[in-house]
LUMDREN-360384 format. One line per 3 residues: number of its first residue (from 1); their letters; for each residue x, y, z of N, C-alpha, C. Coordinates in steps of 0.1 Angstrom, whole numbers, always signed. Layout:
BEGIN
NUM = A = X,Y,Z,X,Y,Z,X,Y,Z ~ ...
//
This chain:
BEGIN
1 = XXX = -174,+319,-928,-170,+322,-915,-170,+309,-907 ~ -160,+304,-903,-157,+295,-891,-167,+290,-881 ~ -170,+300,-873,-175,+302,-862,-187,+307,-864
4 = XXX = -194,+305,-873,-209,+310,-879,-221,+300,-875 ~ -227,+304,-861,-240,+297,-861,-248,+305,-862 ~ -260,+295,-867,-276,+300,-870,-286,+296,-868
7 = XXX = -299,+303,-868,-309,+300,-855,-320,+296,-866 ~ -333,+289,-866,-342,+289,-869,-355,+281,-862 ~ -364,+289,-868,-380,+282,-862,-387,+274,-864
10 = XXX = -394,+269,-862,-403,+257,-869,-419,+254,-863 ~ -433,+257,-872,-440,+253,-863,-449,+242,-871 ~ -456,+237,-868,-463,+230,-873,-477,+225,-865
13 = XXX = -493,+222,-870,-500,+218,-865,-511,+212,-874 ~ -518,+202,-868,-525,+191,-875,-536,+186,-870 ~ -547,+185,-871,-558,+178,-865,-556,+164,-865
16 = XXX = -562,+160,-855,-567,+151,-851,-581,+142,-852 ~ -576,+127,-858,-590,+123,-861,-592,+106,-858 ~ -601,+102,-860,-602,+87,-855,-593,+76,-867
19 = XXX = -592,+63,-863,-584,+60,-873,-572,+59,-881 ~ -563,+66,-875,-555,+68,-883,-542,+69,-872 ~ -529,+69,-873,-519,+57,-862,-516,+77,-860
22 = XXX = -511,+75,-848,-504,+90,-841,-489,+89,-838 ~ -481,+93,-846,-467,+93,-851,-463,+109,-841 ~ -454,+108,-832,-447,+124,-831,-430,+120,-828
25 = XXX = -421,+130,-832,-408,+127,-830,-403,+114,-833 ~ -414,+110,-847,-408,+99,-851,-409,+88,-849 ~ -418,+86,-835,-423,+72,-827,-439,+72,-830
28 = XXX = -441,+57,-829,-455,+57,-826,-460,+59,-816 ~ -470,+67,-810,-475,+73,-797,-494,+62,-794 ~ -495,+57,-786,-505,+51,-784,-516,+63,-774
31 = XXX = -528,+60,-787,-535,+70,-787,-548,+65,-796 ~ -559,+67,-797,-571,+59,-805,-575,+69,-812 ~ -563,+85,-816,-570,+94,-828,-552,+96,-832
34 = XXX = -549,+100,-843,-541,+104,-849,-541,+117,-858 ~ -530,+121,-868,-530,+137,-870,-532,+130,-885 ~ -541,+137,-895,-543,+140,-906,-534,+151,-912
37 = XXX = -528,+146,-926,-520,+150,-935,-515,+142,-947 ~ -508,+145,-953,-506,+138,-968,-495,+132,-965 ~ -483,+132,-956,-473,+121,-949,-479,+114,-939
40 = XXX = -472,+113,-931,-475,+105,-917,-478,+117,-913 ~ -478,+132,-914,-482,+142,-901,-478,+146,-890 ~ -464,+137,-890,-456,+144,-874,-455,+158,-875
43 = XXX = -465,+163,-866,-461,+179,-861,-444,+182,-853 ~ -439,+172,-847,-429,+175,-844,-417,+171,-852 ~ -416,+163,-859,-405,+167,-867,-410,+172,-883
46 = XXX = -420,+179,-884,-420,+189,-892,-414,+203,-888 ~ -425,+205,-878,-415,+218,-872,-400,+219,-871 ~ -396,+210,-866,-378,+204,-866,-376,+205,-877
49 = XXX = -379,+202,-886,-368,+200,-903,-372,+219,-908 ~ -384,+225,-902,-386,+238,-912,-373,+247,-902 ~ -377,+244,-887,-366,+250,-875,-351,+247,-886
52 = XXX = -347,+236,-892,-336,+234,-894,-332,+239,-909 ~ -343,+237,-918,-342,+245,-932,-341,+261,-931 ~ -345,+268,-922,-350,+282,-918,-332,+287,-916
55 = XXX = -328,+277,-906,-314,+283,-907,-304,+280,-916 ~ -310,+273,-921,-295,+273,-933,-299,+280,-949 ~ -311,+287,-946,-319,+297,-957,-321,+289,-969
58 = XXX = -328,+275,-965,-331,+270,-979,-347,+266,-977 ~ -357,+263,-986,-371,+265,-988,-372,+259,-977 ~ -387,+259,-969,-395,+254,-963,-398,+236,-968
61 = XXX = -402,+231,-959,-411,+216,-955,-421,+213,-968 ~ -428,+228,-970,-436,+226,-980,-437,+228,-993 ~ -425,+237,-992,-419,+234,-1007,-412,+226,-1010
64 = XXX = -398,+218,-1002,-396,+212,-1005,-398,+199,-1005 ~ -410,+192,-1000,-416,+183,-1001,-431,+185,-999 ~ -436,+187,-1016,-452,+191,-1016,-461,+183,-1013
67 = XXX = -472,+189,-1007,-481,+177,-1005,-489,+176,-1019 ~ -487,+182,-1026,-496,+179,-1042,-486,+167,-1052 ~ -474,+163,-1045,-467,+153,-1047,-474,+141,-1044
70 = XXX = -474,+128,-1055,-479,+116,-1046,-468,+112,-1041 ~ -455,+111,-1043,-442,+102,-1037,-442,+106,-1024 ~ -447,+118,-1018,-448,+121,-1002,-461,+113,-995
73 = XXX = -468,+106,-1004,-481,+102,-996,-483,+95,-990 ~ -480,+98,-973,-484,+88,-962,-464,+89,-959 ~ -454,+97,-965,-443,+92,-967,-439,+99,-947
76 = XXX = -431,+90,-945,-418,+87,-933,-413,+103,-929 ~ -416,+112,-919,-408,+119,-916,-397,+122,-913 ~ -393,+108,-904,-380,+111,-905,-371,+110,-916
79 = XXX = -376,+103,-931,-368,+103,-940,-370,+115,-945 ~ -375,+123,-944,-382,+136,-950,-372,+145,-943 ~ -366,+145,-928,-355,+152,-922,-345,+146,-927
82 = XXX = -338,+137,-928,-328,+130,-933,-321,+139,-942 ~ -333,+135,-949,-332,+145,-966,-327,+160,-967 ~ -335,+167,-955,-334,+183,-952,-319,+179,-949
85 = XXX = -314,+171,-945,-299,+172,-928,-289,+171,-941 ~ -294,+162,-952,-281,+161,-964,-284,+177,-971 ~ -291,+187,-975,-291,+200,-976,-284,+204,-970
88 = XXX = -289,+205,-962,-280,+215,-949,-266,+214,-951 ~ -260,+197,-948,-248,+199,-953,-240,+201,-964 ~ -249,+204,-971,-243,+205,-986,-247,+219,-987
91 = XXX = -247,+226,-978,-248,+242,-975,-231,+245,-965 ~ -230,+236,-963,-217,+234,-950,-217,+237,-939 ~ -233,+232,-938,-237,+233,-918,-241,+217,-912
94 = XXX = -241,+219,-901,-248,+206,-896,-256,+214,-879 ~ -262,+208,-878,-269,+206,-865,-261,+206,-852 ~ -264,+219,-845,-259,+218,-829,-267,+218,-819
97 = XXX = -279,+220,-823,-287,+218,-809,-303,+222,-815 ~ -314,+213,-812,-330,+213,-811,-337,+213,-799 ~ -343,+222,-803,-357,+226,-786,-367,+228,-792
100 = XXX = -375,+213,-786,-390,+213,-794,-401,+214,-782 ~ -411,+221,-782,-423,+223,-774,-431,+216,-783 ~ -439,+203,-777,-453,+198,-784,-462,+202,-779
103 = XXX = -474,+210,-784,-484,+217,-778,-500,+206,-772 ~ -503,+196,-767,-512,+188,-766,-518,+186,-755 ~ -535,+185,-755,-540,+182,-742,-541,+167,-740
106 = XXX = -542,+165,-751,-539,+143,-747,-533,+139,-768 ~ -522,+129,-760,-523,+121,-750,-515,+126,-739 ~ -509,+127,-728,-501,+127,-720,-489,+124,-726
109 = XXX = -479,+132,-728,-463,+128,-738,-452,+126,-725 ~ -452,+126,-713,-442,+125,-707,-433,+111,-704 ~ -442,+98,-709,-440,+88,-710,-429,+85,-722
112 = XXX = -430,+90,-735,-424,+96,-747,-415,+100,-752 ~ -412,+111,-740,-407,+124,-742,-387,+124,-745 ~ -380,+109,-738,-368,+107,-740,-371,+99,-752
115 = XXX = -380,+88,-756,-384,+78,-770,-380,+89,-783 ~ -390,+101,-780,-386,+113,-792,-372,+118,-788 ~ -367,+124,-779,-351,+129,-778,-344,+119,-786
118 = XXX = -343,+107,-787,-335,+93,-789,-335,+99,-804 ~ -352,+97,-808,-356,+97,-825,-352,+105,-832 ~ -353,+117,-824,-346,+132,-835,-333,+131,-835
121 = XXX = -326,+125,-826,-313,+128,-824,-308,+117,-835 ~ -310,+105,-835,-314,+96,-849,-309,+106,-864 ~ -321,+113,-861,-325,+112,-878,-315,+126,-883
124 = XXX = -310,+136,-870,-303,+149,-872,-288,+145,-869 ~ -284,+137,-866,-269,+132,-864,-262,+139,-848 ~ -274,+143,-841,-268,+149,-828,-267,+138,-817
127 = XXX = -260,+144,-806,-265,+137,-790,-276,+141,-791 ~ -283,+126,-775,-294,+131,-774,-294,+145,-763 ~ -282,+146,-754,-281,+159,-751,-279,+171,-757
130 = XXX = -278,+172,-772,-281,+185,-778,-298,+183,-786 ~ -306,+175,-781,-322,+177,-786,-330,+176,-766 ~ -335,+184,-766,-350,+188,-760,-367,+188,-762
133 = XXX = -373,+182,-755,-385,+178,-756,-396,+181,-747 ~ -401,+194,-749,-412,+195,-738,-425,+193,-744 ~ -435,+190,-733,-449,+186,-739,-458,+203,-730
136 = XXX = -461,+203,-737,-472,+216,-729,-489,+216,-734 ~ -495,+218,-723,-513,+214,-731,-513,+233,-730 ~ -527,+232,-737,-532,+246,-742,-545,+246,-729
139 = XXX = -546,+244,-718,-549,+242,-705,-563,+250,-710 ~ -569,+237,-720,-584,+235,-725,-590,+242,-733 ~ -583,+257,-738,-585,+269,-749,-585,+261,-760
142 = XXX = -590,+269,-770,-588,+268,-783,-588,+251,-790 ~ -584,+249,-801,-583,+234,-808,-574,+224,-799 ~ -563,+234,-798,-553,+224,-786,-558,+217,-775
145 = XXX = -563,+231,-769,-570,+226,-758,-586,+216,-754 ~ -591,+214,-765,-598,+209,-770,-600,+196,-771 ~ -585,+196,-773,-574,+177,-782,-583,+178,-791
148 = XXX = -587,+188,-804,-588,+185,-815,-574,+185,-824 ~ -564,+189,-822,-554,+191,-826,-537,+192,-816 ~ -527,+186,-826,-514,+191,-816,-506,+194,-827
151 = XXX = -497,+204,-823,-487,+214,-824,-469,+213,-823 ~ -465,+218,-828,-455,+216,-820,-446,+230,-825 ~ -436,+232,-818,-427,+244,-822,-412,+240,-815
154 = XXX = -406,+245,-830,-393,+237,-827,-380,+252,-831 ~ -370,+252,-823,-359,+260,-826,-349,+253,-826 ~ -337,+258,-836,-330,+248,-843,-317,+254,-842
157 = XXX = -303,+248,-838,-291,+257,-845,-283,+250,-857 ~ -272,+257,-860,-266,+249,-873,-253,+256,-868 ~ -242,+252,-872,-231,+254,-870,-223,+254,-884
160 = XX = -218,+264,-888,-206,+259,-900,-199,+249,-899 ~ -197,+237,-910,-188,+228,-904,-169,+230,-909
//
């Protein structure tokens, strides 16, 4: 079908620890704790690539790039989306529009927040007027709110090409 878009979700979340560099939407974010995980850890373009595998019905983030893999270890997210965006079109969709919410009580992302729009739109082949980037804190609840951890949740469309 022509005219066939499709929607998907994406979430993703990671603790935070000393040491280690804090990568989100693909930039480096200045910050003196970063997110633990077997790649670099970006919660936000993880959520983005699962938002974008979700719609074009092929595996998830974590199946298709295992963390019990060493070739992923410490590996580049946005080559990790890249990778998902050549799927996708080899499904005969591409990307029409991302809306990402990062969930964090620090660092402060509004400083960022067009640096990431720029990066995803980079690595997904869109404008940066078809990607969105909101920062929201967990207003001191739970891990988020805490800043032991950030989050992010991403919705994705794809268009038949």
């Amino acid at each position: 079908m022509k005219d066939e878009v499709r929607f998907g979700i994406g979430y993703d979340i990671h603790r935070l620890v000393a040491d280690r560099r804090l990568v989100l939407g693909g930039i480096d974010i200045d910050h003196p704790k970063g997110l633990v995980g077997h790649s670099d850890a970006d919660v936000v373009l993880h959520a983005v690539t699962d938002a974008l595998l979700g719609a074009a019905g092929l595996p998830d983030i974590g199946d298709m790039f295992p963390d019990t893999d060493p070739k992923y270890k410490d590996a580049d997210s946005a080559v990790l989306l890249k990778t998902a965006i050549e799927r996708i079109n080899e499904r005969g969709f591409v990307p029409n529009n991302i809306d990402v919410i990062v969930h964090a009580e620090a660092p402060k992302l509004t400083p960022y927040k067009q640096r990431m729009r720029v990066s995803i739109a980079a690595s997904t082949g869109l404008s940066t007027d078809a990607v969105s980037v909101k920062a929201k804190t967990n207003e001191g609840m739970g891990p988020l709110g805490h800043a032991d951890a950030i989050a992010a949740t991403a919705v994705a469309s794809l268009v038949r090409r």
